[in-house]
Structures are given as C-alpha cells and as structure tokens.
C-alpha positions as CSV (number, residue, x, y, z in Angstrom):
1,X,79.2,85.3,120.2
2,X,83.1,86.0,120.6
3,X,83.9,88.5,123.5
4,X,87.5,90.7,123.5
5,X,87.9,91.4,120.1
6,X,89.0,94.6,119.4
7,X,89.5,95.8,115.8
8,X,90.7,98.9,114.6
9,X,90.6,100.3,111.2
10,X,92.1,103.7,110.4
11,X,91.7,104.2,106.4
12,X,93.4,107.1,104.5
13,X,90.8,109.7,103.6
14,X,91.6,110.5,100.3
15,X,91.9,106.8,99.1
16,X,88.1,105.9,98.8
17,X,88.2,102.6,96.4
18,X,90.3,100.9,98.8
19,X,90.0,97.5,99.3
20,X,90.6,97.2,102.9
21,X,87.6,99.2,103.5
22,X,85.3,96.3,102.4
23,X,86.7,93.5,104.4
24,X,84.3,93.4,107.0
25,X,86.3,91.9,109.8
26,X,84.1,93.0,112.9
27,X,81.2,91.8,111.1
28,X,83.1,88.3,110.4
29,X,85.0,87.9,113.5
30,X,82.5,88.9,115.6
31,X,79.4,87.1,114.1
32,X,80.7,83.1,113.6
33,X,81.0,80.4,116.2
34,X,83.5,79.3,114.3
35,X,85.8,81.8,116.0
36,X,84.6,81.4,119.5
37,X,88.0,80.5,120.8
38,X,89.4,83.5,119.6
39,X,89.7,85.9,122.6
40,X,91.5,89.0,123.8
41,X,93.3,90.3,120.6
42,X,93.5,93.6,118.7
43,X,93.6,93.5,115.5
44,X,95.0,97.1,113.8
45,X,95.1,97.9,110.1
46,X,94.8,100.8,107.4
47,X,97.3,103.0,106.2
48,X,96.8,105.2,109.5
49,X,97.2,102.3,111.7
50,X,100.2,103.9,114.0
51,X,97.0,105.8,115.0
52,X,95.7,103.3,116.6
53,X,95.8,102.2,120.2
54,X,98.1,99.1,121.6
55,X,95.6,97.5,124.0
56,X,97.5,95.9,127.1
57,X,97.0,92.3,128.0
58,X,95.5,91.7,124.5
59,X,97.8,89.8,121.5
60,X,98.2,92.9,119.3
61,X,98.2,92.3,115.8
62,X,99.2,94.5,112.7
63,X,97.9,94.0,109.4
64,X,99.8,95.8,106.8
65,X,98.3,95.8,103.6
66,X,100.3,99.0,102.2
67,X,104.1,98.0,103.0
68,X,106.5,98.8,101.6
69,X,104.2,102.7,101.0
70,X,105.1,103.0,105.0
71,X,108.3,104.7,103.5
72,X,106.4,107.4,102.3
73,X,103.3,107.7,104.4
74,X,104.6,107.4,107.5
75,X,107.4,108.6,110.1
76,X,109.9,105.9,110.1
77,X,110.8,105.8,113.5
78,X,107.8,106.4,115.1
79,X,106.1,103.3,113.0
80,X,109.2,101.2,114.5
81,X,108.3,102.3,118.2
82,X,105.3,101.4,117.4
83,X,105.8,98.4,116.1
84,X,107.9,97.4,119.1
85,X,104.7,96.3,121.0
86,X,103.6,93.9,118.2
87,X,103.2,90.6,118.9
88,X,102.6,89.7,114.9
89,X,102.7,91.9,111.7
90,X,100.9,90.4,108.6
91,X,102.5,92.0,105.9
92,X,102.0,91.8,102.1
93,X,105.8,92.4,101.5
94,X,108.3,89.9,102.4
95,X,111.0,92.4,102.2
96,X,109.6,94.8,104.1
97,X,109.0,91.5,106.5
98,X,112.8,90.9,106.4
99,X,114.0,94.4,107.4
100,X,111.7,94.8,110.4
101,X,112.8,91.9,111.6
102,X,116.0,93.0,111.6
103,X,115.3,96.6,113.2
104,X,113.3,94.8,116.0
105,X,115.6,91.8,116.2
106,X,112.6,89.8,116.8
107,X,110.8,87.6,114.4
108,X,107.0,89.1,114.5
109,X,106.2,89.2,110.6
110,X,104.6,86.9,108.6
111,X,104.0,86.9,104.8
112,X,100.2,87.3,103.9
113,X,97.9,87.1,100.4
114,X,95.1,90.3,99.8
115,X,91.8,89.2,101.0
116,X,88.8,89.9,99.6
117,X,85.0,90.1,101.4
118,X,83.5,88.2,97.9
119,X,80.4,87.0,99.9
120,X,79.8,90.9,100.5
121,X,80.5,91.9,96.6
122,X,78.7,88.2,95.4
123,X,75.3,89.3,97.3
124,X,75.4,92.8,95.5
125,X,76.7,91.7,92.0
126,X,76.0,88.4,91.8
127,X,78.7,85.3,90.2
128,X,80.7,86.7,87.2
129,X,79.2,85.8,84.2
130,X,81.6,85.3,80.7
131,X,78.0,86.6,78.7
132,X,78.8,89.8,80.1
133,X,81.8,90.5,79.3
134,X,81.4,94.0,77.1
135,X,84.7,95.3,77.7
136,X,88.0,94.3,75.9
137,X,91.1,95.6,78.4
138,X,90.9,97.5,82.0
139,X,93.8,99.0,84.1
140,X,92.6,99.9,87.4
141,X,96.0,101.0,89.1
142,X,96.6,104.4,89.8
143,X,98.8,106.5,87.5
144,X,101.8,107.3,89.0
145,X,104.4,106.2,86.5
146,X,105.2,106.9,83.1
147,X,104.8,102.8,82.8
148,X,101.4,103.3,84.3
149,X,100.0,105.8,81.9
150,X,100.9,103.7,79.0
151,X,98.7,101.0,80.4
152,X,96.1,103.6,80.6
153,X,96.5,104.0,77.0
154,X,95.6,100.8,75.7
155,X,93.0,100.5,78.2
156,X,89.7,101.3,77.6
157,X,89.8,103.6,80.4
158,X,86.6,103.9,81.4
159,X,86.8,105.6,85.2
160,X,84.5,103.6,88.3
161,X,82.8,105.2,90.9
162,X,83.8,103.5,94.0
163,X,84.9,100.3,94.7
164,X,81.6,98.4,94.2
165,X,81.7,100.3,90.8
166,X,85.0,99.1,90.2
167,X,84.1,95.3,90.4
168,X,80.6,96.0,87.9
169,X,83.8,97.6,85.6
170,X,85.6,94.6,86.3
171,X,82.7,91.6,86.4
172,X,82.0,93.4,82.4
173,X,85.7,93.5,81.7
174,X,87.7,90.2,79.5
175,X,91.5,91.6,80.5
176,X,92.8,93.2,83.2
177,X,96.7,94.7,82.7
178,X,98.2,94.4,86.4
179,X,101.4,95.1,88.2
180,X,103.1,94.3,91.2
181,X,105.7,97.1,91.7
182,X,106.0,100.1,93.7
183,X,107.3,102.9,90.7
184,X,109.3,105.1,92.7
185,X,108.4,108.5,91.3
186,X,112.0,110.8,91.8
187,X,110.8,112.4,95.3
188,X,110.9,108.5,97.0
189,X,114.2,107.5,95.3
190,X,115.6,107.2,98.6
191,X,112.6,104.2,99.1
192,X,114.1,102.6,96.4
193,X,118.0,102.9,97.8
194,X,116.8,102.0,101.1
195,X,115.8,98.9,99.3
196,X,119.0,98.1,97.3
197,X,120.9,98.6,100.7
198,X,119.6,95.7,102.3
199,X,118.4,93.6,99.0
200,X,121.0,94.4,96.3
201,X,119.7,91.6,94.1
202,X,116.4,93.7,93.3
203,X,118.2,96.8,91.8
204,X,116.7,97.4,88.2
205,X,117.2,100.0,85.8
206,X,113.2,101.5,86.3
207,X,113.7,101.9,89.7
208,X,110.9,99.9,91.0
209,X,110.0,98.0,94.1
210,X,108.2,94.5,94.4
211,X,104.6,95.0,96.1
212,X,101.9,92.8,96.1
213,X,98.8,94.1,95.4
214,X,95.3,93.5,95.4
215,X,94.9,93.8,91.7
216,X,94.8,90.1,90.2
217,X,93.1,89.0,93.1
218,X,90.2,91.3,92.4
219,X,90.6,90.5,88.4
220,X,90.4,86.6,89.5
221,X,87.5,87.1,91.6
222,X,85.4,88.7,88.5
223,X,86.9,86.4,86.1
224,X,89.0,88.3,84.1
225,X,92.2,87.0,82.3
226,X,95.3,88.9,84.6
227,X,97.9,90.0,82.0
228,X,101.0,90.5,84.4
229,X,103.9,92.8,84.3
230,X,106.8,90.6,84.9
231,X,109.1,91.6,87.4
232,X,112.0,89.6,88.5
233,X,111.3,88.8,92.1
234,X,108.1,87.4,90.5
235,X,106.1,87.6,94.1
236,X,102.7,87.1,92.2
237,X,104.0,83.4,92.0
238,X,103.7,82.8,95.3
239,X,99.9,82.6,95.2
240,X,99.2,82.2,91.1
241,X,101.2,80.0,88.4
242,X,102.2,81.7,85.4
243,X,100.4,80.2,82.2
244,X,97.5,78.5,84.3
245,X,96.5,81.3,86.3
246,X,97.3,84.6,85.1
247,X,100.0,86.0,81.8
248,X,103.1,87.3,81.9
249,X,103.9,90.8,79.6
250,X,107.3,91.5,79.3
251,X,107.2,94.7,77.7
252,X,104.9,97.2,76.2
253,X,105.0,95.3,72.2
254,X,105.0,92.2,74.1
255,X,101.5,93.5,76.2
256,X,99.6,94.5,72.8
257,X,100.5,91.2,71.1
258,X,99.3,89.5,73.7
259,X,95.8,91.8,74.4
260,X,95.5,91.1,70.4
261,X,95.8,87.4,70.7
262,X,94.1,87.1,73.9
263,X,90.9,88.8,72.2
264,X,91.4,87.0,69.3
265,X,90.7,83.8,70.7
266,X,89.0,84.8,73.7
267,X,87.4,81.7,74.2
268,X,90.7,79.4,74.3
269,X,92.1,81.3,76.9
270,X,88.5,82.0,79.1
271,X,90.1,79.0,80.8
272,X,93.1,81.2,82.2
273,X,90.1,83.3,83.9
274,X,88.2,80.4,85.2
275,X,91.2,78.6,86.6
276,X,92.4,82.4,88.9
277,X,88.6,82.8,89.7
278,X,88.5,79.3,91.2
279,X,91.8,79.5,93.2
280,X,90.6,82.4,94.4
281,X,87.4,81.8,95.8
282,X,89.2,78.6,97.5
283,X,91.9,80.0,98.7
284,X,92.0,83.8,99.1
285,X,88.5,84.9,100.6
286,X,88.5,87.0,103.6
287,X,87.2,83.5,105.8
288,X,90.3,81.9,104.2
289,X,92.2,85.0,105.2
290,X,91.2,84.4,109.0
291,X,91.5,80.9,109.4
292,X,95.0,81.2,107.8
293,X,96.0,83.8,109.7
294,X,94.4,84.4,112.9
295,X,92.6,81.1,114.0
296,X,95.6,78.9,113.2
297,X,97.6,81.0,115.1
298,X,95.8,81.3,117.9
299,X,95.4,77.7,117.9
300,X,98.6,77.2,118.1
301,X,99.2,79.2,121.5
C-alpha cells in the first residue's frame, strides 16, 4: 500500500455532471503497487481548490482542470498567493500555463490532456457498441452562448441525468457537436482582454477563448464521431488529428452538411469513431493520466 498521499478534491456544488468527480484518484493512487514509490505529495484539484490546504514538507501539486474559468470563479490574487506554494500546476490551458508563469516568475506549469476513470464507466456500461447507436447528433456543452444554443438546435437534445447518464446518452449517440472555447458572455469581456493583452494573436471577432475540454474525450471513449468547431489555435490537435480522429465544422451550414453526410454514410465514417475511441483508451485514461503526470515526475526527482 502507498503511505503519504494526500488528495484533495473540492468540487463546485452546483456543477453535478462534472467529470472530475469520477476520476477516482484516492482509490487509484492509493490501491496499486505500481505507485509504491510515490510518497509525500498532495495532490489538490476542483474548481474550489484554493480551498484546500498546502501540506508542508509534501510536493504540492495543483491540477487545474477549469483554467482559464479561474478568471471568473475565483479571486485573482488570492489564487496567485496561493499558487506561490506550488511545486507543479497541471493545467489544461497552455496560455493560462504561460501567464502564471510569468506572474510567479517560476516555471511550475505543465500542459495536461482530460482524463477519464473508463474502467469505472466500462464496469457499469459496458464497451460501446456501434448496434446501439439510436441517436443521430448530441451536444452536451452547457448553453452559454448564442453559438451554443444553435448546437442545441440541431441536436436531438435529449437532457441526462448525471454523468453516468450522460455516457448511456452518449454510448447510444452516432455524433457528438463539440467545442473548445470559452464564449465570453458580455459580463467576462474583461477575461477575454486580459487574454488579448498577453496573446494578441488569439483576438477574434466572437470574442472567444481556447479551452480544452473534456468533451471529445468523453465522445471518443463512447465511440462517437466528434464533429469539432474549429478554432484557430486549434488546441484539440495536440492530442487528436483532424480527418482520422475527429471533424472539423467551420460554420453553422458547414456543421449541417456535414451531420447530413456523416449520417448518410454512417458506416464509411464509423472508422473516424473507432480510430478517437482507440487513441483514447491508449492514451488518455486516468492510469495513463498518472503515469504521465505524476509517476514520471516523481521518478525523475
């Protein structure tokens, strides 16, 4: 058994279906010999995390699978007091990455893919099956954009429960319509300059942010095909390949020609779902999220 793990997990409240709640890293850590010489870290993560405790004499470790949200959630400069006692930040966002860096004036972040538990979902739901695949198109993105609510349009819309209830959705679901941008609704404009500022390359008429989110991971994992909203930064090509993995939409015509050939002939482009589902499940599991993130790195000390 490993000894002097700590792990702390402070969730938002109102955000039940999050994914972060399902990743099981006590049980994982804390349960494999494989991670026997891992020893005397704390690992911290959830939106609340600047809740959480720095442990002294212990590696602390932040795992941030919201940023760049912090804007908005959090008190800037308390999160970057707080931060000051981290030894290493795992951040989705490499601009986020970039800008703490700079505040700190210390190199602690490092650039991370969205894990998934799929062991945990896989014992409940079983392996994704192409035979059950009832339902034509799915957006499961919250609606906080006029961009997102025409995705809800086209979508069948059908509403899950929880999480679990998200991946049945998903695991009966052909096309998923996914995004990797942060729509800055008028109130958080000033996210979207504090971006510019330091990144002037990413300004764009829609006033959007690059984010990295869990959303073609999850499609992958249930085999779905990920129809993608392209944004320039294109960050979801630094874990899929356009064409091979997932599709690009470049507007809202573009998206329902595509959803119409897609169904069309479903079974010529089943091969775009296989091919995400299999780079997922060998590269972007929760196990590979550890080794990758934590044991190498402590291996390295």
């Amino acid at each position: 058994m490993v000894n002097n793990i700590i792990i702390q997990f402070c969730p938002s409240i109102e955000y039940k279906f999050c994914p972060t709640r399902y990743l099981n890293l006590n049980k994982l850590l804390k349960n494999n010999e494989k991670y026997n010489n891992i020893n005397n870290i704390n690992i911290i993560y959830g939106i609340n995390s600047i809740n959480c405790k720095i442990i002294e004499n212990y590696k602390n470790i932040l795992i941030e699978f919201e940023e760049p949200n912090f804007f908005i959630y959090r008190d800037l400069n308390k999160y970057i007091e707080f931060t000051k006692n981290i030894e290493l930040k795992l951040t989705l966002c490499p601009y986020t990455s970039y800008i703490f860096n700079n505040i700190l004036n210390k190199e602690i972040s490092k650039n991370i893919f969205f894990p998934t538990d799929i062991k945990y979902i896989q014992d409940i739901l079983g392996i994704p099956n192409f035979d059950d695949k009832i339902f034509n198109v799915q957006y499961t993105g919250h609606n906080v954009s006029y961009e997102t609510q025409k995705f809800i349009n086209i979508s069948d819309n059908i509403i899950p429960n929880d999480y679990l209830d998200k991946y049945k959705l998903l695991y009966n679901t052909k096309i998923v319509i996914c995004h990797n941008v942060l729509f800055c609704a008028p109130n958080h404009i000033s996210i979207y300059d504090t971006f510019i500022k330091y990144f002037p390359e990413l300004k764009n008429d829609n006033k959007y942010i690059p984010q990295l989110k869990s959303r073609v991971f999850e499609s992958g994992f249930s085999k779905c095909i990920p129809l993608v909203m392209y944004e320039h930064t294109k960050i979801i090509e630094n874990y899929f390949i356009p064409d091979i993995d997932f599709i690009y939409f470049f507007n809202l015509d573009d998206l329902n020609d595509k959803i119409a050939e897609l169904l069309k002939n479903y079974d010529k482009y089943k091969i775009i779902a296989e091919n995400c589902y299999n780079k997922c499940i060998n590269n972007y599991t929760i196990e590979h999220f550890i080794d990758k993130y934590i044991l190498e790195q402590e291996l390295k000390q």
